[in-house]
N, C-alpha and C positions, 0 to 999 in steps of 0.2 A: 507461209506467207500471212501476212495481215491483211483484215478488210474492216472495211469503214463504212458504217451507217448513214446514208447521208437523208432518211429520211425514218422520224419518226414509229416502232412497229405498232402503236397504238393510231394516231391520231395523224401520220401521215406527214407533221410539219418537219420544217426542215431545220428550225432554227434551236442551236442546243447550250446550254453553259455547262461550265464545271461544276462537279460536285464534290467528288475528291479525289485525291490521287493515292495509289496504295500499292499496296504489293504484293508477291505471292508469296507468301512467309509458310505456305505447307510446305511449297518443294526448291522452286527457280529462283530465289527472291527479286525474279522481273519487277519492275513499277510498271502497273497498267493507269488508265487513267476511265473513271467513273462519271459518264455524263447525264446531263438530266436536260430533258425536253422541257422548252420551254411553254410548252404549247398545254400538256396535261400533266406533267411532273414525271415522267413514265426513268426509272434510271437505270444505264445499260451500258458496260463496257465497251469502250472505242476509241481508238481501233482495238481488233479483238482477233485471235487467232484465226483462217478460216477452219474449214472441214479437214482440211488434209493436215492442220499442223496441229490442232487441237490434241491430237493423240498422247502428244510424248507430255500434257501437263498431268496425263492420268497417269505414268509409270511412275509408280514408286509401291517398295513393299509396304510402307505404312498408310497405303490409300487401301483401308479395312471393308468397305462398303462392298466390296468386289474380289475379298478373299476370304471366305470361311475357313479355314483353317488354324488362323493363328493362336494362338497359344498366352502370350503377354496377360499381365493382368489387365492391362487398359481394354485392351481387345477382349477377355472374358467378360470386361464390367459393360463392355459397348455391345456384347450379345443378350448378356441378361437382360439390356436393357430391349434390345430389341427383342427378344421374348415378349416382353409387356406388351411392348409398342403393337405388335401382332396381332396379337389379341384385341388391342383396341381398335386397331385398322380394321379386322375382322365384326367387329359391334357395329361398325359405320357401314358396312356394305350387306352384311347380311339379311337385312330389310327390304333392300332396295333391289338383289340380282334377277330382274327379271327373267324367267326362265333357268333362274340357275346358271347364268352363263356370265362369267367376270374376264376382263381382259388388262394386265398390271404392262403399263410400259415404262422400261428402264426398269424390270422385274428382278436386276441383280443376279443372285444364286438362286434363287427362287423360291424364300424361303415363305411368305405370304402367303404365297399360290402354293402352295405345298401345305399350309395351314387350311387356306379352304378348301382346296381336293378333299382335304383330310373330313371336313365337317358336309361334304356331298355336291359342294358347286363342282360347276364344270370348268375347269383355267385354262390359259393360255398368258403367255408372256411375251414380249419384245424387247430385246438386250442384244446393244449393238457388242459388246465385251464378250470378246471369245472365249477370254477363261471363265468369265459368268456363266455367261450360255450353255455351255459342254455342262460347266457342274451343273445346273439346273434341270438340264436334262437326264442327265446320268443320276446323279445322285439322288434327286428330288422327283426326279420324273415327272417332268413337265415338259410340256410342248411348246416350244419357246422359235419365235421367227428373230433372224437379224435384222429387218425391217418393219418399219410400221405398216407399210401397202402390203405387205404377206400374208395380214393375220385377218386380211376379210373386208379390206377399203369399200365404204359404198353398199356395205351389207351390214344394214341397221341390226343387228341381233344381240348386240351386245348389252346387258341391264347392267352391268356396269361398267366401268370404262375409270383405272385409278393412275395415276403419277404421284408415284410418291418421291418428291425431292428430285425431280426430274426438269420439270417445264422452263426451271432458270438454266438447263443446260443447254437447250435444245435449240441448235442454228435457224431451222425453219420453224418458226415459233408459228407465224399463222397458217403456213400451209399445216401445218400439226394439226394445229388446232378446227382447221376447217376437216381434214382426213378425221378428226376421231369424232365432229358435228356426226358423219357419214357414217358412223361405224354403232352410234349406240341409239339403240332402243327409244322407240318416244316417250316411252315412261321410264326409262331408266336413268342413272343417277352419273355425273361425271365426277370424280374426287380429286382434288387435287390441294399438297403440299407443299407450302414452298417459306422462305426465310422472308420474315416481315421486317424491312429496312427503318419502319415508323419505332419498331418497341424501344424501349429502354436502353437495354443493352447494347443496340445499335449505335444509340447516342453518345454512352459512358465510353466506348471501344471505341468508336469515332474508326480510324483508317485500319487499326489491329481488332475489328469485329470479323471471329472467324465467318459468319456466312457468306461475306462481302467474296469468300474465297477466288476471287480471282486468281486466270482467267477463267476457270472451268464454271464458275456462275459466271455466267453472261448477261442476267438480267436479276435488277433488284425491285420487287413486288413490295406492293403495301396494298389496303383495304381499295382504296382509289381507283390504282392503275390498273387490281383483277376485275375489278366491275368492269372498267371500260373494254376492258380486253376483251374477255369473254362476253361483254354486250356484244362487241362488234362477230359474235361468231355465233349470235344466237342463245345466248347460254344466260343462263339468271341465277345469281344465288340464293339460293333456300336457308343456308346453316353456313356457320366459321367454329370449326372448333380449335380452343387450344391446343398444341402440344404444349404443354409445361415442363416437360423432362431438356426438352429442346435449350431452355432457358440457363439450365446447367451446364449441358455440355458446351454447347457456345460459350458461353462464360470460362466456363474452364481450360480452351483451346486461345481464346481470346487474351486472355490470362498470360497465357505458356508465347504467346507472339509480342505482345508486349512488352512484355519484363526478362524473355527466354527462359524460365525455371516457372513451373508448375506453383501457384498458390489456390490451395484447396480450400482453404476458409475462406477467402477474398472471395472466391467463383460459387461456393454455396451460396454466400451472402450475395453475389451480383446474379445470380440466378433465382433468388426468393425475392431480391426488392422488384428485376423486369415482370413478375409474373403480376404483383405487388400492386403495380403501377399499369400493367394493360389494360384495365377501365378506364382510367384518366386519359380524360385530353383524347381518347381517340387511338391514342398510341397502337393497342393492339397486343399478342404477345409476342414472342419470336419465330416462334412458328408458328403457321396457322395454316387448318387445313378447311378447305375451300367446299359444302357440297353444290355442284350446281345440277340443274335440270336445263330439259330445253324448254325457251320460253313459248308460251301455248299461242296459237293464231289466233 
């Protein structure tokens, strides 16, 4: 079934315009429709699947995020790449795990959290994806809940608390947000990833920009509407870092939806100008990841 936003998750108003209309060119090629509050900018799919029909946008074999196994070149170059990426994820938190204690939600196969076991923190995951979850546990050996209230609601211990490429999925965006206020450490760190609808790339790709991925992104962030968000949860940013790898791949999917055949010089080139151009104007890059704290009394 469908459900309809009829109230701002930022700022509460109720009055919204269009922003654009687009499609799901990964799987369905449904037209959803992308609206923007009038009230703080905040823009968010609506009407939008609810909880129970969300599932079937995630089936398909080339949704990679949630299958380690594949083989393909695209899928070996989208692991190398997340190899790096690991490691860089791993530099932003290892400063900050108070106690050694980290908690990744929408942790995947658990490959992260398998990296910092590996360097002596202590993990834990949350992955609603059962074929995720099972491999995570099994293969990686990680203690992974299918809920977020499982992994310790209301019990500040956690030093850090990460979303990687997560928080645009997530139905209960504020109760999320106020459960994980509950869950981490007063000196610890929250992290969070998500697709910046301000950068470049956003603009060139216009309705065929893959992050827009609808419906499975349900919410399009920029510098603006994370402050306010996370204002209203308590939370203050300290640091935004780029992804800049991010700027290629988007590009190069973005690419492959627009035109339906893959151009690889075009998406290098639209991936070096967005990163190019993230100083200017505000823009920002494609990805950016978010560190925040909680704000002090």
């Amino acid at each position: 079934m469908q459900e309809k936003i009829v109230k701002c998750p930022i700022c509460n108003q109720g009055s919204f315009s269009l922003f654009l209309k687009t499609g799901d060119y990964f799987l369905t090629r449904e037209e959803f429709i992308i609206q923007q509050c009038d009230g703080c900018g905040f823009k968010f799919v609506n009407p939008r699947p609810d909880k129970g029909e969300i599932g079937r946008y995630y089936q398909s074999e080339e949704y990679i995020s949630h299958d380690a196994k594949k083989a393909n070149l695209f899928s070996r170059i989208y692991k190398l790449a997340r190899v790096h990426a690991i490691k860089g994820k791993y530099g932003i938190v290892a400063g900050h795990a108070h106690a050694g204690k980290i908690l990744d939600i929408g942790c995947g196969t658990g490959e992260f959290l398998h990296y910092c076991k590996s360097r002596g923190l202590e993990v834990t995951g949350v992955e609603p994806n059962d074929k995720a979850r099972e491999y995570a546990r099994k293969v990686n050996g990680i203690a992974v809940f299918n809920e977020l209230g499982e992994a310790g609601i209301s019990n500040p211990t956690y030093g850090c608390i990460t979303m990687w490429h997560v928080l645009e999925h997530v139905h209960d965006l504020n109760e999320t947000l106020e459960m994980v206020k509950g869950m981490l450490h007063p000196e610890g760190i929250f992290v969070v990833a998500v697709p910046n609808s301000n950068s470049w790339d956003a603009s060139k790709y216009g309705k065929f920009w893959a992050a827009y991925d609808v419906p499975r992104h349900l919410y399009h962030f920029n510098k603006s509407t994370m402050d306010k968000l996370v204002g209203n949860h308590g939370f203050e940013t300290i640091k935004i870092i780029p992804q800049k790898l991010d700027a290629y791949y988007v590009s190069m999917l973005s690419e492959k939806y627009r035109s339906g055949k893959n151009n690889y010089f075009t998406s290098l080139f639209s991936g070096f100008w967005s990163n190019f151009q993230a100083g200017r104007e505000g823009r920002g890059h494609s990805s950016q990841i978010f560190v925040l704290s909680l704000k002090k009394a």
